[in-house]
Predicted model as a PDB file, atoms N, CA, C, CB and O in Angstrom, pLDDT in the B-factor column:
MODEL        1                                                                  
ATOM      1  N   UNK A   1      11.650  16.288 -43.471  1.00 46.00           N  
ATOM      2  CA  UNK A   1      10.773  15.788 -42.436  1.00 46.00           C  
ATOM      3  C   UNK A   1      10.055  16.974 -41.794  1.00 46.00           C  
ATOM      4  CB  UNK A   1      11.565  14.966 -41.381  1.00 46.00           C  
ATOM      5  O   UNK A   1      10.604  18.066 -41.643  1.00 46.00           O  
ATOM      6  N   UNK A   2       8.722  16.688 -41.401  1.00 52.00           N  
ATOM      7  CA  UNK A   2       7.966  17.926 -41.128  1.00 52.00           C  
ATOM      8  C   UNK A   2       7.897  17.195 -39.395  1.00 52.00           C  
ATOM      9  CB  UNK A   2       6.207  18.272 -42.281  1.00 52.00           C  
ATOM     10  O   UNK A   2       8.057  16.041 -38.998  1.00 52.00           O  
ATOM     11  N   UNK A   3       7.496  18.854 -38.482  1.00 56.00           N  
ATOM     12  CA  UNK A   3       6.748  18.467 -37.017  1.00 56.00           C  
ATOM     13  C   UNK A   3       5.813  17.841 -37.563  1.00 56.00           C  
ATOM     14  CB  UNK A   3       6.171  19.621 -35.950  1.00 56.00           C  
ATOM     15  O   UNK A   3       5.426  17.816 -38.732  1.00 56.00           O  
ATOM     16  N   UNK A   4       5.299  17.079 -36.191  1.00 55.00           N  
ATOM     17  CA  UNK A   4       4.276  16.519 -35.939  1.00 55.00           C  
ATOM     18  C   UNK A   4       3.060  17.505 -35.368  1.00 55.00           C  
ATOM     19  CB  UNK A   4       4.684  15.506 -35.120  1.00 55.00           C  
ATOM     20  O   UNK A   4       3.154  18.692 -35.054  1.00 55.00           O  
ATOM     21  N   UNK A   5       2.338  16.972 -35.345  1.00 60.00           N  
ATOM     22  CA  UNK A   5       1.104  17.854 -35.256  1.00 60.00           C  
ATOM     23  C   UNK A   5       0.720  18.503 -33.715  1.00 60.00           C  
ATOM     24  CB  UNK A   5      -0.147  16.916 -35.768  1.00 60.00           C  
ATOM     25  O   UNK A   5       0.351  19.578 -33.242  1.00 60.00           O  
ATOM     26  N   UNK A   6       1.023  17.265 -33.305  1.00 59.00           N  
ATOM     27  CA  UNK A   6       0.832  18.018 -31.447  1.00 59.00           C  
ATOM     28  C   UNK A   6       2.312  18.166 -31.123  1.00 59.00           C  
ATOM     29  CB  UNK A   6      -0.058  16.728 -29.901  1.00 59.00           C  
ATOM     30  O   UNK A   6       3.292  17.614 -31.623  1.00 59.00           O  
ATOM     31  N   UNK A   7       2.193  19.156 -30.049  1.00 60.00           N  
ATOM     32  CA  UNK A   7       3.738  18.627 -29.371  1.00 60.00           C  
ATOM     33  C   UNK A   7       4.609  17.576 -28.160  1.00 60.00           C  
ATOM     34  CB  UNK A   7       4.103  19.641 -28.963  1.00 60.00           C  
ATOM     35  O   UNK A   7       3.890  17.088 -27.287  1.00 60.00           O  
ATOM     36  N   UNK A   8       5.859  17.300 -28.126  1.00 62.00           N  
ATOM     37  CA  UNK A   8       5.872  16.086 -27.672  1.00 62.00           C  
ATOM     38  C   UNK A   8       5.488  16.610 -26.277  1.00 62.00           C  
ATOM     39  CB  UNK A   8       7.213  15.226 -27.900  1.00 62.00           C  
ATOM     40  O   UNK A   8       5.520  15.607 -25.564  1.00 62.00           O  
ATOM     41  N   UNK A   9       5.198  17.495 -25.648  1.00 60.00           N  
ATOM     42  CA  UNK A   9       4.967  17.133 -24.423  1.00 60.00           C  
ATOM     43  C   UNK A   9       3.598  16.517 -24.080  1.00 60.00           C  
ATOM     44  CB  UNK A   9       5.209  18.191 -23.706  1.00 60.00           C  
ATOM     45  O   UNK A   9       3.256  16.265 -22.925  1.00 60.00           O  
ATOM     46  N   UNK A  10       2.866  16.303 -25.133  1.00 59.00           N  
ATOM     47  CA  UNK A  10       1.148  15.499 -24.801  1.00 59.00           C  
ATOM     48  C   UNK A  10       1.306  14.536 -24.954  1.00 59.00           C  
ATOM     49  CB  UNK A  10      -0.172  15.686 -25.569  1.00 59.00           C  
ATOM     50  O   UNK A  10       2.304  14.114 -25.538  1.00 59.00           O  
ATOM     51  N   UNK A  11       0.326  13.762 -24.460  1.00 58.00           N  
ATOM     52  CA  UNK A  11       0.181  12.324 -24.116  1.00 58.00           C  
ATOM     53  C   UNK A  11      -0.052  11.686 -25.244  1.00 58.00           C  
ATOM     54  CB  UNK A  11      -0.848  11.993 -23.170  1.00 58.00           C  
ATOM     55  O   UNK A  11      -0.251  12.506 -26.140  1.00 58.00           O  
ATOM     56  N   UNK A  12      -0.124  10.497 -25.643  1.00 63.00           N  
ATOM     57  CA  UNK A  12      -0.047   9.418 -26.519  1.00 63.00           C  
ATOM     58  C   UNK A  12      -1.935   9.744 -26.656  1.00 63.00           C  
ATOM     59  CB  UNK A  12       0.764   7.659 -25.771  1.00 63.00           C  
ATOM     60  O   UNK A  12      -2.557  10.313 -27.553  1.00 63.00           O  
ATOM     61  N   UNK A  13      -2.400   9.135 -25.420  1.00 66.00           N  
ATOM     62  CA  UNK A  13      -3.808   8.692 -25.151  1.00 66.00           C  
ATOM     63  C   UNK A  13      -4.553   9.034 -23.585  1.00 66.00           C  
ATOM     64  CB  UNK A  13      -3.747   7.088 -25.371  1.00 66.00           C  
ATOM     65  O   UNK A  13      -3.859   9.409 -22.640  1.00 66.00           O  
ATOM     66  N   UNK A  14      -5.391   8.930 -23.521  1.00 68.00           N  
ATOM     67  CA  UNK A  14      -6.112   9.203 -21.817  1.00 68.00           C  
ATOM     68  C   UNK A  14      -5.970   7.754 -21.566  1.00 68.00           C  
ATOM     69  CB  UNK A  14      -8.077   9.895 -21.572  1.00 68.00           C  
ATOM     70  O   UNK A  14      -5.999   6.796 -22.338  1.00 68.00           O  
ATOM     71  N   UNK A  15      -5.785   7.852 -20.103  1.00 70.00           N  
ATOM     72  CA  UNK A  15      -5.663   6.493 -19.178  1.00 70.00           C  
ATOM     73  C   UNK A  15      -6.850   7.013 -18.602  1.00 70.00           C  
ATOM     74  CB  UNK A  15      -4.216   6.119 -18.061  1.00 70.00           C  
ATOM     75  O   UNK A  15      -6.729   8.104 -18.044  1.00 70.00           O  
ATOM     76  N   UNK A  16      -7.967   6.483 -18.609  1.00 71.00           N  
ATOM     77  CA  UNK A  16      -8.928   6.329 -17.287  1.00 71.00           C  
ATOM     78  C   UNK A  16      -9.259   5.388 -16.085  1.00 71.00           C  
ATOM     79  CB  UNK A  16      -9.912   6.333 -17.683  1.00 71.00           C  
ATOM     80  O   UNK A  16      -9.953   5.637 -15.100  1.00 71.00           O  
ATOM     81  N   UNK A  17      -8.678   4.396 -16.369  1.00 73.00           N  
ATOM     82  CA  UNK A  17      -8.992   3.663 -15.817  1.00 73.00           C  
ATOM     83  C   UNK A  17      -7.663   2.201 -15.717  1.00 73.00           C  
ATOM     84  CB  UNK A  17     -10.317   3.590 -16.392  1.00 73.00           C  
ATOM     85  O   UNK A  17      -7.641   1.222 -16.462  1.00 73.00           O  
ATOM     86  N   UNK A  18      -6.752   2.483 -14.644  1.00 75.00           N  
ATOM     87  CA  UNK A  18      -5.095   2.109 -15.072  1.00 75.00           C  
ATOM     88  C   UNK A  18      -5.071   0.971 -14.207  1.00 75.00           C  
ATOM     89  CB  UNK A  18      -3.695   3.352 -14.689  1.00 75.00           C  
ATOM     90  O   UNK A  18      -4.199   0.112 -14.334  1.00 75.00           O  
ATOM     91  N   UNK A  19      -6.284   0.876 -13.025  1.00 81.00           N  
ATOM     92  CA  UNK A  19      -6.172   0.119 -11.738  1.00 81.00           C  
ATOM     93  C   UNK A  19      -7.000  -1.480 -12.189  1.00 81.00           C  
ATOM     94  CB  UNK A  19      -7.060   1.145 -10.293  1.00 81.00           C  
ATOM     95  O   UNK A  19      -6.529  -2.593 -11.956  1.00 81.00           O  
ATOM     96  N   UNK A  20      -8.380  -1.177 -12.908  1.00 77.00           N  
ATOM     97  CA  UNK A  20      -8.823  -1.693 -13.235  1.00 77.00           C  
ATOM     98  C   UNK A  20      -9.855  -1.955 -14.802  1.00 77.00           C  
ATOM     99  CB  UNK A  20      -8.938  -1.637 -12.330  1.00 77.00           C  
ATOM    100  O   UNK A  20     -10.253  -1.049 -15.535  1.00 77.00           O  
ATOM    101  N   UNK A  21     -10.088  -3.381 -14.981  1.00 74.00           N  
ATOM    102  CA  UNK A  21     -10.614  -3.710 -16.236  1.00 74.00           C  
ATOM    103  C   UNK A  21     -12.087  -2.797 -16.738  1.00 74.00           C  
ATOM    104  CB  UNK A  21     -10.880  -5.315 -16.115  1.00 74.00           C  
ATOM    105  O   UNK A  21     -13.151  -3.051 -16.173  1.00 74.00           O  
ATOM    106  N   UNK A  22     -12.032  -1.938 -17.626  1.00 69.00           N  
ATOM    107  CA  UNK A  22     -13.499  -1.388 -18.338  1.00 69.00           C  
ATOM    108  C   UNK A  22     -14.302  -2.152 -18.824  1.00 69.00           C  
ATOM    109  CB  UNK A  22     -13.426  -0.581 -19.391  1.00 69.00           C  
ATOM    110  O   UNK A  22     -13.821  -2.645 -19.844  1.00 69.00           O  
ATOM    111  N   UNK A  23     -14.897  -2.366 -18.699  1.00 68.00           N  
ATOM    112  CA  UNK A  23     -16.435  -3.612 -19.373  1.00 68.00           C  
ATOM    113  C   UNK A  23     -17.467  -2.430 -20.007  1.00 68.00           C  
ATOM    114  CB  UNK A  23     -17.675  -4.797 -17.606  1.00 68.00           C  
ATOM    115  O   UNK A  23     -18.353  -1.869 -19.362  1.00 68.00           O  
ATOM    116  N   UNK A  24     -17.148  -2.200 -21.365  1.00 66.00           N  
ATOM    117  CA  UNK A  24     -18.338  -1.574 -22.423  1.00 66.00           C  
ATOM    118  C   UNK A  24     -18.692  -2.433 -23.179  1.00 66.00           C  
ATOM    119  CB  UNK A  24     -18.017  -0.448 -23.339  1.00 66.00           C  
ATOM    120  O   UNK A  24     -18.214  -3.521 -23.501  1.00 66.00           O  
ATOM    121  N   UNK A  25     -19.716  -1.797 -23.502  1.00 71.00           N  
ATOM    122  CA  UNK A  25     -20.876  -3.178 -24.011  1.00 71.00           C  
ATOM    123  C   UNK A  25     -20.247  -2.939 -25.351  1.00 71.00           C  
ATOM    124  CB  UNK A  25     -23.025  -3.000 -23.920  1.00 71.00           C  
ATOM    125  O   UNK A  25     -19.835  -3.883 -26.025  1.00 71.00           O  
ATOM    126  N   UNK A  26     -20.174  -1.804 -25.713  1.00 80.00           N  
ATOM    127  CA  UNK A  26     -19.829  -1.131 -27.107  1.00 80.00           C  
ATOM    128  C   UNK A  26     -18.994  -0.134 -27.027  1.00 80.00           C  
ATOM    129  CB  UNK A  26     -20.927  -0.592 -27.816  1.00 80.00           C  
ATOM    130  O   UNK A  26     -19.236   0.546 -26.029  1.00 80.00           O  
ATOM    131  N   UNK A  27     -17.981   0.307 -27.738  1.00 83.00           N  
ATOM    132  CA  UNK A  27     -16.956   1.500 -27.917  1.00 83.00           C  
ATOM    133  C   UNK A  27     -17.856   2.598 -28.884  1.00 83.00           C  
ATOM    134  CB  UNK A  27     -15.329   0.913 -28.777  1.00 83.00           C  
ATOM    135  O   UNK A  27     -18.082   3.797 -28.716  1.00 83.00           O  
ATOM    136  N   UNK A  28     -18.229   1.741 -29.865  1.00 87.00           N  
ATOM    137  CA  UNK A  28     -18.941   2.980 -30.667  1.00 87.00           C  
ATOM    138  C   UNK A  28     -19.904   3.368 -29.960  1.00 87.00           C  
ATOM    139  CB  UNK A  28     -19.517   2.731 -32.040  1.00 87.00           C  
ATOM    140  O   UNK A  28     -19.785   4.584 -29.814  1.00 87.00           O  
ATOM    141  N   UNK A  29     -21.010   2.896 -29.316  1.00 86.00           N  
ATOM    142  CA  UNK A  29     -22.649   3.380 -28.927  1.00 86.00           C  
ATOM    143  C   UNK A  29     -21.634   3.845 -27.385  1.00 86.00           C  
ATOM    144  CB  UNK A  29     -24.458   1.701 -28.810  1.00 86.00           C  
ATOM    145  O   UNK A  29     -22.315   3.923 -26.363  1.00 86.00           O  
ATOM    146  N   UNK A  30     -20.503   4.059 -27.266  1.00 87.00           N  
ATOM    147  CA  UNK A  30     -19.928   4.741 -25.738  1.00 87.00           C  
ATOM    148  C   UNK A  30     -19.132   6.164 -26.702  1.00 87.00           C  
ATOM    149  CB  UNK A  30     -18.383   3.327 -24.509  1.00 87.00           C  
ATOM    150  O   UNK A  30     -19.528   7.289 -26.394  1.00 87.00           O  
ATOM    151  N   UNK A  31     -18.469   6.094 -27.385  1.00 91.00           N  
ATOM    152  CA  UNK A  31     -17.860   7.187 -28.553  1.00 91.00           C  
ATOM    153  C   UNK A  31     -19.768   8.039 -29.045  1.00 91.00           C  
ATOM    154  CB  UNK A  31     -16.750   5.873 -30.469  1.00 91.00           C  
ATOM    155  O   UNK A  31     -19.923   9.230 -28.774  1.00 91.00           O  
ATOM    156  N   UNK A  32     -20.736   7.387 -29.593  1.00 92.00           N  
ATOM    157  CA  UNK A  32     -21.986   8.408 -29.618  1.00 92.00           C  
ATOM    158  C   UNK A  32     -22.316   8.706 -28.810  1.00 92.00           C  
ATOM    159  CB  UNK A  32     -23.002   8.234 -30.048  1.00 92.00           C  
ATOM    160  O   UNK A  32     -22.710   9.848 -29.048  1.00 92.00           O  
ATOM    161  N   UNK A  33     -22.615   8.335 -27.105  1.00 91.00           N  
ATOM    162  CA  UNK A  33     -22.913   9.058 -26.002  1.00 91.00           C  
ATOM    163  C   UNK A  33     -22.099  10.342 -25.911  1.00 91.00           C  
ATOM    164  CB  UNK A  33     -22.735   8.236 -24.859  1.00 91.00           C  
ATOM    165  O   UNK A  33     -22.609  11.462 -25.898  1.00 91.00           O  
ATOM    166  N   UNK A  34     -20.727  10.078 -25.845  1.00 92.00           N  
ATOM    167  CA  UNK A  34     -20.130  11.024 -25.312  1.00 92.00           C  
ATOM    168  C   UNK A  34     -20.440  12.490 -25.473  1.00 92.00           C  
ATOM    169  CB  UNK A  34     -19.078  10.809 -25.604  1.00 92.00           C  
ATOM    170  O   UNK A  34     -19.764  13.333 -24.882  1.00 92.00           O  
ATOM    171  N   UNK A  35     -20.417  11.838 -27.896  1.00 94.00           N  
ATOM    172  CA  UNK A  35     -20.327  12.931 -28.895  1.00 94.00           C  
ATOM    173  C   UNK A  35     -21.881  13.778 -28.733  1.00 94.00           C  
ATOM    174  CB  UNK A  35     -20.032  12.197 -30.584  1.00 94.00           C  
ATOM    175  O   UNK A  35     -21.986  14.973 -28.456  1.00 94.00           O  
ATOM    176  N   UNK A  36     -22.834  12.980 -28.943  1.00 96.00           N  
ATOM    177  CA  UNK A  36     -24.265  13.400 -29.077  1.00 96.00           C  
ATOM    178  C   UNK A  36     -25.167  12.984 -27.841  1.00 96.00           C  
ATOM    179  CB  UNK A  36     -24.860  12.761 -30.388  1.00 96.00           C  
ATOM    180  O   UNK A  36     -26.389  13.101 -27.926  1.00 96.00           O  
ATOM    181  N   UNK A  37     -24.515  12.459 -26.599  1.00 95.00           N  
ATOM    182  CA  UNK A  37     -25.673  12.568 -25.569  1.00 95.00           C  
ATOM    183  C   UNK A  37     -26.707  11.258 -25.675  1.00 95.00           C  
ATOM    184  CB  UNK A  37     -26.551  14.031 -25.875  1.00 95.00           C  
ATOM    185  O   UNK A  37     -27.015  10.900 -26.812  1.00 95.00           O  
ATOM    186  N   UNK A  38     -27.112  10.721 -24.830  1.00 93.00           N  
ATOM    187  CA  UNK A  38     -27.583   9.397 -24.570  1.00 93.00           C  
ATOM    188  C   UNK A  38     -29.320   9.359 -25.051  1.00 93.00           C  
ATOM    189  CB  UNK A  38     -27.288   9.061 -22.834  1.00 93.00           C  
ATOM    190  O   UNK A  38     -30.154   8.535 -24.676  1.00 93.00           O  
ATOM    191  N   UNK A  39     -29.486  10.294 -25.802  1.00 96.00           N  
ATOM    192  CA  UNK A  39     -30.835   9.999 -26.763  1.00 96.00           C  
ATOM    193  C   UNK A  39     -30.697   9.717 -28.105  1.00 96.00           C  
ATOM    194  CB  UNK A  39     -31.748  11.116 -26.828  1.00 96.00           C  
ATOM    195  O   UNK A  39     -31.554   9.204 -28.825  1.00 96.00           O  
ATOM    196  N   UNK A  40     -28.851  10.306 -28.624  1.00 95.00           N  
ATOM    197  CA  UNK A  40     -28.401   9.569 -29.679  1.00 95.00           C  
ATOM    198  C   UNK A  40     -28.344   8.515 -29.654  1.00 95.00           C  
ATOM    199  CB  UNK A  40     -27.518   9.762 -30.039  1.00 95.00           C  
ATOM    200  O   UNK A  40     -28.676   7.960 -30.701  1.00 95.00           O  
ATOM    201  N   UNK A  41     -28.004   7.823 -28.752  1.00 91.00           N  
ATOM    202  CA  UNK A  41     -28.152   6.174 -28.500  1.00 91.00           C  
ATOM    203  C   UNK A  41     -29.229   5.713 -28.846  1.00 91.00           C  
ATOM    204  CB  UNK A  41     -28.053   5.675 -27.175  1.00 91.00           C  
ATOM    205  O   UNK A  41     -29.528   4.874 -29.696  1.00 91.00           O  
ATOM    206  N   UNK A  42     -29.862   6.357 -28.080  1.00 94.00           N  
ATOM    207  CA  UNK A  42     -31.641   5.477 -27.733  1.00 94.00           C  
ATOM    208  C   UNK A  42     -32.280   5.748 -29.285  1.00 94.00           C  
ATOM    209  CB  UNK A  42     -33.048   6.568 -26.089  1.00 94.00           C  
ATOM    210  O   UNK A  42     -33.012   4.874 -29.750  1.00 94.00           O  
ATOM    211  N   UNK A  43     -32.006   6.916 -30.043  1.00 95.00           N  
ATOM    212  CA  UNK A  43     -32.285   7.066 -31.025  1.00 95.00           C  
ATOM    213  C   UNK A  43     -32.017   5.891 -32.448  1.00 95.00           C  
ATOM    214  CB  UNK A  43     -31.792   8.171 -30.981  1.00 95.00           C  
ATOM    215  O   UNK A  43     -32.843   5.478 -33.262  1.00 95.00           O  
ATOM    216  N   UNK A  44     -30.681   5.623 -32.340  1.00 91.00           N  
ATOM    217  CA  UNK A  44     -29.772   4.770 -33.535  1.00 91.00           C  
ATOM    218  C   UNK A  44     -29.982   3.379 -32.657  1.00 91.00           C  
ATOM    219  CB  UNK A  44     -27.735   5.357 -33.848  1.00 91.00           C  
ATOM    220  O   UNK A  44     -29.330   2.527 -33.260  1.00 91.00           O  
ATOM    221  N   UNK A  45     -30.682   2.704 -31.358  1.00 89.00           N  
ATOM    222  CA  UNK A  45     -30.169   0.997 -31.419  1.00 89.00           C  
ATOM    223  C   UNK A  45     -31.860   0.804 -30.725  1.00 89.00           C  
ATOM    224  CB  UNK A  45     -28.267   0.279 -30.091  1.00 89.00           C  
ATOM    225  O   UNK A  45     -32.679   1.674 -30.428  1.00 89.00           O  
ATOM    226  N   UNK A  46     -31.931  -0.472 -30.644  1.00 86.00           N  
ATOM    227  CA  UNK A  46     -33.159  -0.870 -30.115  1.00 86.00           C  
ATOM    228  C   UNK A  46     -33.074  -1.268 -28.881  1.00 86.00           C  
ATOM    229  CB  UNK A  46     -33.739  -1.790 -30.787  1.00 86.00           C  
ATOM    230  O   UNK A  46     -31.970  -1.683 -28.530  1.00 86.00           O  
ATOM    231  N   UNK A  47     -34.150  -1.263 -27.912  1.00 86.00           N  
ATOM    232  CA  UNK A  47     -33.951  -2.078 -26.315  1.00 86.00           C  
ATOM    233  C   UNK A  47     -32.999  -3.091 -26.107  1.00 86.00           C  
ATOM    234  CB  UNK A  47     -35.197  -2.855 -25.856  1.00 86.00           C  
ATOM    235  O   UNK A  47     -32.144  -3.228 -25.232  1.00 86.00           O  
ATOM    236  N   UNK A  48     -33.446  -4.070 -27.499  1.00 84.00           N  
ATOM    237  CA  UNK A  48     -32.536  -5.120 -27.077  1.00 84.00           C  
ATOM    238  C   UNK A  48     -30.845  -5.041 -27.165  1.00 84.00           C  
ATOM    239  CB  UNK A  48     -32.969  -6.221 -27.866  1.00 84.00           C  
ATOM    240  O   UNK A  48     -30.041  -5.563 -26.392  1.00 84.00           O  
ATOM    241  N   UNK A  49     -30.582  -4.246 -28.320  1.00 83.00           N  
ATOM    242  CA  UNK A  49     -29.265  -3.828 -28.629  1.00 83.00           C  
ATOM    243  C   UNK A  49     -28.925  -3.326 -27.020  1.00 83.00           C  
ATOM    244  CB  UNK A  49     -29.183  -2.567 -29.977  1.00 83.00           C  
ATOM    245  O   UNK A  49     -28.372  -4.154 -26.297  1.00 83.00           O  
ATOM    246  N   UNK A  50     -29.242  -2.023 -26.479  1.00 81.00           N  
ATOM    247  CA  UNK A  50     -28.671  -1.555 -25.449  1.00 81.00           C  
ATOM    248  C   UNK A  50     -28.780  -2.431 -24.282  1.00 81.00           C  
ATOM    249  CB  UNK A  50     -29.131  -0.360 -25.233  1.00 81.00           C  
ATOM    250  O   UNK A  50     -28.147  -2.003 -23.317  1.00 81.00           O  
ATOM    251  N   UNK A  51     -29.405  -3.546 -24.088  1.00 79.00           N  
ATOM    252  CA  UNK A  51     -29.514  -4.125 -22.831  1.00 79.00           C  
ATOM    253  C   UNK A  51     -28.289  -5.674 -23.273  1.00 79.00           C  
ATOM    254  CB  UNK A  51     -31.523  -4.485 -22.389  1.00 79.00           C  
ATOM    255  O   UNK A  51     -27.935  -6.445 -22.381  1.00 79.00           O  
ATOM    256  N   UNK A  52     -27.964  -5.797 -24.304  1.00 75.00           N  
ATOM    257  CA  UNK A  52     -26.835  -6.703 -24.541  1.00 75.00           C  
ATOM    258  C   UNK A  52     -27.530  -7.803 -24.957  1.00 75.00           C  
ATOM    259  CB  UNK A  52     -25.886  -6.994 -23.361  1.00 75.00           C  
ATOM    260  O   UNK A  52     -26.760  -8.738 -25.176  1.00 75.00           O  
ATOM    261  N   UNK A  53     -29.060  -8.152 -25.218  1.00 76.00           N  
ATOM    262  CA  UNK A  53     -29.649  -9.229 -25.493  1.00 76.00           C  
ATOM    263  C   UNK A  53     -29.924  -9.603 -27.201  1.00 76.00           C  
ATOM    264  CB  UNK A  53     -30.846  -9.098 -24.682  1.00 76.00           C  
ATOM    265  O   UNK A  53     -30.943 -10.232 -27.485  1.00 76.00           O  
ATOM    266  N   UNK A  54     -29.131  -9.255 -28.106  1.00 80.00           N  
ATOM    267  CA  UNK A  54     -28.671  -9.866 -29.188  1.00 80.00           C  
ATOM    268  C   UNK A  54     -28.477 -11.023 -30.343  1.00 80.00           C  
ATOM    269  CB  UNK A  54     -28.196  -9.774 -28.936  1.00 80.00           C  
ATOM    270  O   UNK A  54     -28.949 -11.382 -31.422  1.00 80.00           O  
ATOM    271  N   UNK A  55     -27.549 -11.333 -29.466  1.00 77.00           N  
ATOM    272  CA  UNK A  55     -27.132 -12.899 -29.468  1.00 77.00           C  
ATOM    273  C   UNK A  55     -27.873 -13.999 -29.982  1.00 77.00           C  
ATOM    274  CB  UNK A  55     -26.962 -13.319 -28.247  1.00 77.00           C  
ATOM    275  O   UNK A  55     -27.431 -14.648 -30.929  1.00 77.00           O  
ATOM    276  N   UNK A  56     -28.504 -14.154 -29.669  1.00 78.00           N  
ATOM    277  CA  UNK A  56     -29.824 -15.443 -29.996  1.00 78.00           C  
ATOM    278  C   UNK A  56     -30.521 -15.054 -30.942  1.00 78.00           C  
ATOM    279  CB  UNK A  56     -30.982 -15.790 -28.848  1.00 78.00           C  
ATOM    280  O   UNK A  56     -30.919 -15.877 -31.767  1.00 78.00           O  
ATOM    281  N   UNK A  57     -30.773 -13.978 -31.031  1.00 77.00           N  
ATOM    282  CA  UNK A  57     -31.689 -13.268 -32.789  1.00 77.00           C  
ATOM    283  C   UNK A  57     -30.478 -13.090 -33.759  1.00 77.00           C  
ATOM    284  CB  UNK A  57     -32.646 -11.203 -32.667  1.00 77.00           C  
ATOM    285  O   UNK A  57     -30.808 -13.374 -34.911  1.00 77.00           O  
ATOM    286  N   UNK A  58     -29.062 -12.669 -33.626  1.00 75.00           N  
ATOM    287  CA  UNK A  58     -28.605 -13.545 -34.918  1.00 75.00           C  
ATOM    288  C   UNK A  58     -27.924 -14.273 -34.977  1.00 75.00           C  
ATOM    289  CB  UNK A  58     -28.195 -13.152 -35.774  1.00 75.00           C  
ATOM    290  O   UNK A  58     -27.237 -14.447 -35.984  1.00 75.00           O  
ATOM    291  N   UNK A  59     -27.854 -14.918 -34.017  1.00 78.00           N  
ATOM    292  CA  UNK A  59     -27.104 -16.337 -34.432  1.00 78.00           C  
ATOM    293  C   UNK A  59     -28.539 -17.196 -35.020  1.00 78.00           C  
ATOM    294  CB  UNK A  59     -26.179 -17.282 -32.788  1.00 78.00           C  
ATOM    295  O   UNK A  59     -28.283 -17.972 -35.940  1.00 78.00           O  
ATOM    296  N   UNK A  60     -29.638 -17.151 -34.696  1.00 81.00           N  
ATOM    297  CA  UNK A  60     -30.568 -17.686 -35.195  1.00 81.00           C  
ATOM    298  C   UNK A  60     -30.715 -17.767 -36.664  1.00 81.00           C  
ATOM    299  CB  UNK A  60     -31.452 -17.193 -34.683  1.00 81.00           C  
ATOM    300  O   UNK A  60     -30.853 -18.752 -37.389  1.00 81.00           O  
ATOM    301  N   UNK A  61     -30.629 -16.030 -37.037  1.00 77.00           N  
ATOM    302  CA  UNK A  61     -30.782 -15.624 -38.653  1.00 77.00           C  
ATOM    303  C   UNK A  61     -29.849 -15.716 -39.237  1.00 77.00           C  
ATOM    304  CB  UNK A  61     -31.149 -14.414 -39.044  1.00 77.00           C  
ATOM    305  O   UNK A  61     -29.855 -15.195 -40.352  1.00 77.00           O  
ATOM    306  N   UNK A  62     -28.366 -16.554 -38.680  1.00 72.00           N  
ATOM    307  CA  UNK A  62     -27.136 -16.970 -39.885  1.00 72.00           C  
ATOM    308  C   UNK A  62     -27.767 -17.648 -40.361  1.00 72.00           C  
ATOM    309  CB  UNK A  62     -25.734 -17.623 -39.674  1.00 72.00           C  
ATOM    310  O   UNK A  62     -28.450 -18.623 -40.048  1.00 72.00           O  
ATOM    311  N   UNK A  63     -27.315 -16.585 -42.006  1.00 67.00           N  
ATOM    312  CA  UNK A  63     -27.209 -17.355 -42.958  1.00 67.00           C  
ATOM    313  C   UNK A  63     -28.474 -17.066 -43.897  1.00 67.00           C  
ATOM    314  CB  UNK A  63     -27.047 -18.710 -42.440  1.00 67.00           C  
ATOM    315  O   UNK A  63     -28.820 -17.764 -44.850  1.00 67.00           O  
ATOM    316  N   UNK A  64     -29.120 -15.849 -43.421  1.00 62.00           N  
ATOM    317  CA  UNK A  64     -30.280 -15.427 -44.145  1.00 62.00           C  
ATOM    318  C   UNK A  64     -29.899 -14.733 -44.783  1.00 62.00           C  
ATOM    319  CB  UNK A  64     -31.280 -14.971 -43.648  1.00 62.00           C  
ATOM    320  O   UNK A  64     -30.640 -14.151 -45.575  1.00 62.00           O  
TER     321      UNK A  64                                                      
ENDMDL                                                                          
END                                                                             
């Protein structure tokens, strides 16, 4: 059996937020901000993607 890679005194994961519920629209387009800064965003999704308005353009196009 080999160590593990970190040691045990580090944490599992970050708690940010322990008191209350996070509401992201997205984990990934919140994981590319972090990594590349919020023009990577604006770069890779469209208005409607970032404003959460979606929905109705494909549920429309199931099935195309």
């Amino acid at each position: 059996m080999t160590a593990g890679k970190f040691p045990p005194e580090e944490p599992v994961g970050i708690v940010e937020s322990a008191d209350h519920m996070v509401m992201l629209r997205s984990l990934y387009l919140q994981q590319l901000r972090d990594r590349l800064g919020g023009q990577a965003v604006i770069d890779t999704t469209t208005a409607a993607q970032r404003n959460g308005r979606i929905w109705d353009s494909l549920s429309a196009r199931a099935g195309e």
